[in-house]
C-alpha positions in Angstrom: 9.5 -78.0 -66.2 6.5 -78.2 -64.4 3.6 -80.3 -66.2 0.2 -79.4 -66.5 -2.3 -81.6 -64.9 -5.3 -81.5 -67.2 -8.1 -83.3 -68.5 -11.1 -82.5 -71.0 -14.4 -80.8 -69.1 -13.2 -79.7 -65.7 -15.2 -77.3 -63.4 -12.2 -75.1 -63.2 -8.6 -75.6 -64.5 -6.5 -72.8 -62.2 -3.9 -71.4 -63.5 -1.1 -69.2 -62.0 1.3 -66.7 -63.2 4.5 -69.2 -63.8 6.1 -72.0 -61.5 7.8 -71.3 -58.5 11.6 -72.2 -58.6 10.4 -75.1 -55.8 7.4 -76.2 -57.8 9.9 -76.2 -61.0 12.6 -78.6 -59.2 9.9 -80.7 -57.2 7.7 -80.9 -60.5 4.7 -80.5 -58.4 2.3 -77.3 -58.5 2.3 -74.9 -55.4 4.9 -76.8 -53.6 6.8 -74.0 -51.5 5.9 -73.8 -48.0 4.7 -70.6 -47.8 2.2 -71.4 -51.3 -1.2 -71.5 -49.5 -3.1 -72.7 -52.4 -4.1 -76.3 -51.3 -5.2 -74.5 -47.9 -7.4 -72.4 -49.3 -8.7 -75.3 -51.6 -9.7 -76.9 -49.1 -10.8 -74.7 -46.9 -13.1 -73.1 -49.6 -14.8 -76.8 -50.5 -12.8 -77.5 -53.7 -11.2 -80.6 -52.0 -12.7 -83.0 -49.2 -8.9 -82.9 -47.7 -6.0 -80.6 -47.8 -3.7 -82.4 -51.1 -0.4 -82.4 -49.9 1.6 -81.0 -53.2 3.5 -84.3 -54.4 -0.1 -85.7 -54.7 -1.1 -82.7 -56.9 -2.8 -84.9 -60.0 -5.2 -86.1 -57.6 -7.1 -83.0 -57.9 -8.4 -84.5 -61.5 -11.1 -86.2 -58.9 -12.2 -83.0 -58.2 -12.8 -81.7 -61.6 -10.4 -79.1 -61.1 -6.8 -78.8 -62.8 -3.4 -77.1 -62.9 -1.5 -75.0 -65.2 0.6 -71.7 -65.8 0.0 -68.8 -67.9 4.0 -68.7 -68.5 6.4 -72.0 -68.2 9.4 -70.1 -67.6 10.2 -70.9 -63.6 11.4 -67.5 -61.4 11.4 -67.1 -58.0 9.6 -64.1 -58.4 6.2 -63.3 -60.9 7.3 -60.3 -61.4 10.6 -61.2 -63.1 8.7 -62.1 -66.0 8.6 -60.0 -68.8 5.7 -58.8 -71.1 6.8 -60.7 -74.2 7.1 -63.4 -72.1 3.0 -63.4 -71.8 3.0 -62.6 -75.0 4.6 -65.4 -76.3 2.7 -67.9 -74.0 -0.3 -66.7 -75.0 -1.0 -68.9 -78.3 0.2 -71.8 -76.0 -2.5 -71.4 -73.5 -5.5 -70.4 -76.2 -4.6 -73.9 -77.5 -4.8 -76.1 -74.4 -7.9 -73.8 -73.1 -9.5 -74.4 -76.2 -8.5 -78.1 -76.7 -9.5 -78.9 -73.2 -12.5 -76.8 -72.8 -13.1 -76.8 -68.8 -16.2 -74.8 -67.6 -14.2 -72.0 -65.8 -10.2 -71.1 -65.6 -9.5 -69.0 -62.8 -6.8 -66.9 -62.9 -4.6 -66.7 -59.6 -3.3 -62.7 -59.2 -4.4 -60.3 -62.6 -1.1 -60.3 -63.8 -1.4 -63.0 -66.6 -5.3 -62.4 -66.9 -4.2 -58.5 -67.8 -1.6 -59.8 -69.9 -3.5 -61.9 -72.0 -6.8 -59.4 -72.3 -5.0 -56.9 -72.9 -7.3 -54.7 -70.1 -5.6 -52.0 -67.6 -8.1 -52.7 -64.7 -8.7 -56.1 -63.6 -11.4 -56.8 -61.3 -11.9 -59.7 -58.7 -14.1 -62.2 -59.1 -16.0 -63.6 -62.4 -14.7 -61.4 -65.6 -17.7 -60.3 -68.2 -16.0 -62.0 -71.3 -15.0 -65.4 -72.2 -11.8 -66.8 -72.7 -11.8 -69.2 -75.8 -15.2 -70.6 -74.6 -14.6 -70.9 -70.8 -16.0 -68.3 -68.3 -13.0 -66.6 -66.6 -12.6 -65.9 -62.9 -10.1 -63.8 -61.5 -8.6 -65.0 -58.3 -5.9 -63.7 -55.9 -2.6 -65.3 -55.6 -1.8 -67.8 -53.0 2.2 -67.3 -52.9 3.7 -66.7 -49.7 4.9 -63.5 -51.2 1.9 -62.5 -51.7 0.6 -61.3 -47.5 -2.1 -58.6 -48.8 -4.5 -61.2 -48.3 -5.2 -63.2 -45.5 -5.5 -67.1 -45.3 -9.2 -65.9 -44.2 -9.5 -63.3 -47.5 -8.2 -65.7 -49.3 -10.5 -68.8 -48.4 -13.5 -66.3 -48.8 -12.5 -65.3 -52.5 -11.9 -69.0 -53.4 -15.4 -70.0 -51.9 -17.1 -67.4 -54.4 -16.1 -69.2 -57.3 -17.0 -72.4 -55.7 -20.1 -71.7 -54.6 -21.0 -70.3 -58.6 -19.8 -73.9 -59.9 -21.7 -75.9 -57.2 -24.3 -74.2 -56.5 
């Protein structure tokens, strides 16, 4: 199991599709090699330094935290099923409501489009709440993911940055 690293009135609370199998047996977020997310955290102005994953909780000092849509490790997202969202969704209503952070960004549509229940996902900030925080849709930082570049990816991230510290 991979814990979520939360606390009451973040900025942002990210949260991706499901834990790696990596992340799952290290039990620390975005810890493959090829996961670019604390990169492009850093390199967007979310973090002063590139966090190396087994330091993952100190992101808390940044007011930003981590979590999945689904708790299920794969090695793949896509090896998750639609009742699987489905059945995650109360979970995550709960600890978005309980915690109530300004923004939780989404990284890749699939859980966002599972849990909204919309066809077409855009990029970027989303028109509608999500239990009282603004939602932002971000894409995925896996190493499986190469139809972004570290560049694309950096610029997308920085968007969402620049909106909560303006």
């Amino acid at each position: 199991m991979l814990t979520d690293i939360i606390a009451p009135n973040l900025d942002v609370i990210f949260c991706g599709i499901n834990p790696g199998l990596k992340s799952s047996n290290d039990g620390h977020h975005f810890s493959g090699r090829s996961n670019r997310f604390w990169k492009v955290l850093h390199q967007s102005g979310f973090t002063p330094y590139e966090i190396e994953a087994v330091n993952d909780t100190v992101i808390l000092e940044f007011g930003c935290g981590l979590t999945t849509a689904v708790a299920r490790a794969t090695s793949r997202a896509d090896e998750l099923s639609k009742n699987e969202f489905d059945d995650a969704l109360e979970a995550f209503t709960t600890k978005i409501t309980k915690f109530q952070p300004q923004y939780v960004a989404f990284l890749g549509k699939a859980a966002y489009k599972a849990f909204s229940k919309k066809k077409e996902i855009p990029w970027g900030q989303q028109p509608e709440d999500f239990y009282g925080a603004k939602v932002w849709v971000l894409p995925n930082t896996s190493g499986l993911n190469r139809g972004f570049s570290l560049e694309d990816l950096i610029g997308y991230y920085k968007e969402l940055y620049k909106v909560i510290h303006p």
